[in-house]
C-alpha positions as CSV (number, residue, x, y, z in Angstrom):
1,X,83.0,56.2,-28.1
2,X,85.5,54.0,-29.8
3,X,87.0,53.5,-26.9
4,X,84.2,52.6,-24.9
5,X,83.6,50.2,-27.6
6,X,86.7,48.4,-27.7
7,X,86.8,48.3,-24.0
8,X,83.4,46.9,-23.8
9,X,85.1,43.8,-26.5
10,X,87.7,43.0,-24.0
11,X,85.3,42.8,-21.2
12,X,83.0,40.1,-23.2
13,X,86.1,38.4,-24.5
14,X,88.0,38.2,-21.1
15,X,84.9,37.0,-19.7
16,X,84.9,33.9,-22.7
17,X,87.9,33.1,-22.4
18,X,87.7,32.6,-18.4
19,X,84.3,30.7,-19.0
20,X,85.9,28.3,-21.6
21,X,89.4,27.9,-19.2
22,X,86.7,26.9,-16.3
23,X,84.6,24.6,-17.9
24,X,87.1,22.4,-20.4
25,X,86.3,19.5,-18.8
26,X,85.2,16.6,-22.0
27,X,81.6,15.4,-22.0
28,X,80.3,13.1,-24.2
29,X,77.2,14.0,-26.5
30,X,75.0,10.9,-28.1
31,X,72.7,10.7,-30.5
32,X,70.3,7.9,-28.8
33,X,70.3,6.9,-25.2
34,X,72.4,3.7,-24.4
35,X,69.0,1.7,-24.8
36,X,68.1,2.7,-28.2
37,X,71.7,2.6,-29.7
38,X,71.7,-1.4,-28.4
39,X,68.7,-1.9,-29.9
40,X,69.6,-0.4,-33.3
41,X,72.9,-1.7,-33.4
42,X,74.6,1.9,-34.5
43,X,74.8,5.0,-32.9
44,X,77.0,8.4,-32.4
45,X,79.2,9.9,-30.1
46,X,81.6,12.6,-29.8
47,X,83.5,14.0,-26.7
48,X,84.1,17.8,-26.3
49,X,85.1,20.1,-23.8
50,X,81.9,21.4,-22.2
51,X,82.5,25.0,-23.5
52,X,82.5,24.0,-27.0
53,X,79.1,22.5,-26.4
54,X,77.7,25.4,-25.3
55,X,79.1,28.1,-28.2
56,X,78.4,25.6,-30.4
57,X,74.2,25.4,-29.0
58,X,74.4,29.4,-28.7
59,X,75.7,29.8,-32.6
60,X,73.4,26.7,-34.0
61,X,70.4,28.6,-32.1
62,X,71.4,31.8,-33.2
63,X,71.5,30.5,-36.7
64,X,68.7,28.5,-36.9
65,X,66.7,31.8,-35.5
66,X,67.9,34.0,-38.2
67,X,67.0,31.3,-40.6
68,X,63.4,30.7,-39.4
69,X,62.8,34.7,-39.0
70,X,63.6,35.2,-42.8
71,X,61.3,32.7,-44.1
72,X,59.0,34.3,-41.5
73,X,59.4,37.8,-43.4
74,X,59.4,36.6,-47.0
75,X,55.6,38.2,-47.4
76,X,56.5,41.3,-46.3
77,X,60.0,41.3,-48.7
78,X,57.8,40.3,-51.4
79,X,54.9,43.2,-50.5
80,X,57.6,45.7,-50.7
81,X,59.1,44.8,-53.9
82,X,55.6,44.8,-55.0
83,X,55.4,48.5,-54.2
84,X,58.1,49.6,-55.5
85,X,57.8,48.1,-58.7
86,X,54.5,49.7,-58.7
87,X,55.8,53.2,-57.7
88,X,58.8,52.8,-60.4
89,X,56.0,52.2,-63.2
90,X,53.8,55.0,-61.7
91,X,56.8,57.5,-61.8
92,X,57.3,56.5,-65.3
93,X,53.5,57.1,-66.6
94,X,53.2,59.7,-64.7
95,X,56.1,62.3,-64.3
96,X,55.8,64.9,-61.5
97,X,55.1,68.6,-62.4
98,X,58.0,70.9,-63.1
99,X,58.5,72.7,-60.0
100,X,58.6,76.5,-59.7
101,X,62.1,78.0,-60.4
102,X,63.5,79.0,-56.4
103,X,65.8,82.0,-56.9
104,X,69.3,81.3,-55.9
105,X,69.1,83.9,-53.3
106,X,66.8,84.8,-50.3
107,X,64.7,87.2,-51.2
108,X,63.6,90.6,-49.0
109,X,59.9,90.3,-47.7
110,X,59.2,93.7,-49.1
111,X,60.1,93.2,-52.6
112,X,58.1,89.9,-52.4
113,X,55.2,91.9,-51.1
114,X,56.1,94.3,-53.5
115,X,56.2,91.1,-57.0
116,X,53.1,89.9,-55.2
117,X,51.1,93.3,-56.1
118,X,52.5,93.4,-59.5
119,X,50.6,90.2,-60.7
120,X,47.5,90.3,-62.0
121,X,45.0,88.9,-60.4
């Protein structure tokens, strides 16, 4: 399975590193359109090879998605730390019952039949 693994890796980086050789031409990324950056008087730019602009969407999308889903799940984080802080204080107040002793070895049906009819009932 490791194998198959670590062949699967190679695959997916083979097939980056051909997408990033084909597409290294430089575009240019803005802030504003050329309208609003005359108007304004400032703006940005920055010119990268085209497959740096596209990791670079796929991790800040990636991150930003991880961000947004834990804030999303903070109630239910919070629930379950609820819970167990009430099961820890519930286990505390209330210990469980002593289990009956098991013996260390499995017993024969017949002398358990046989224990059985010696209790009284």
């Amino acid at each position: 399975m490791k194998y198959i693994r670590y062949a699967l890796l190679a695959l997916v980086l083979l097939f980056s590193v051909t997408l990033a050789l084909a597409n290294r031409a430089p575009v240019t990324l803005a802030l504003w359109p050329d309208t609003v950056t005359a108007f304004l008087g400032f703006g940005y730019s920055a010119t990268l090879p085209l497959f740096a602009v596209v990791v670079g969407a796929i991790g800040l999308g990636l991150v930003l998605g991880l961000i947004w889903e834990w804030v999303r799940e903070h109630n239910h984080r919070a629930e379950a730390a609820r819970l167990r802080r009430e099961v820890t204080a519930l286990r505390e107040t209330h210990p469980a019952p002593m289990q009956a002793a098991k013996p260390s070895q499995p017993r024969d049906q017949v002398l358990a039949i046989l224990d059985e009819a010696d209790t009284p009932r």
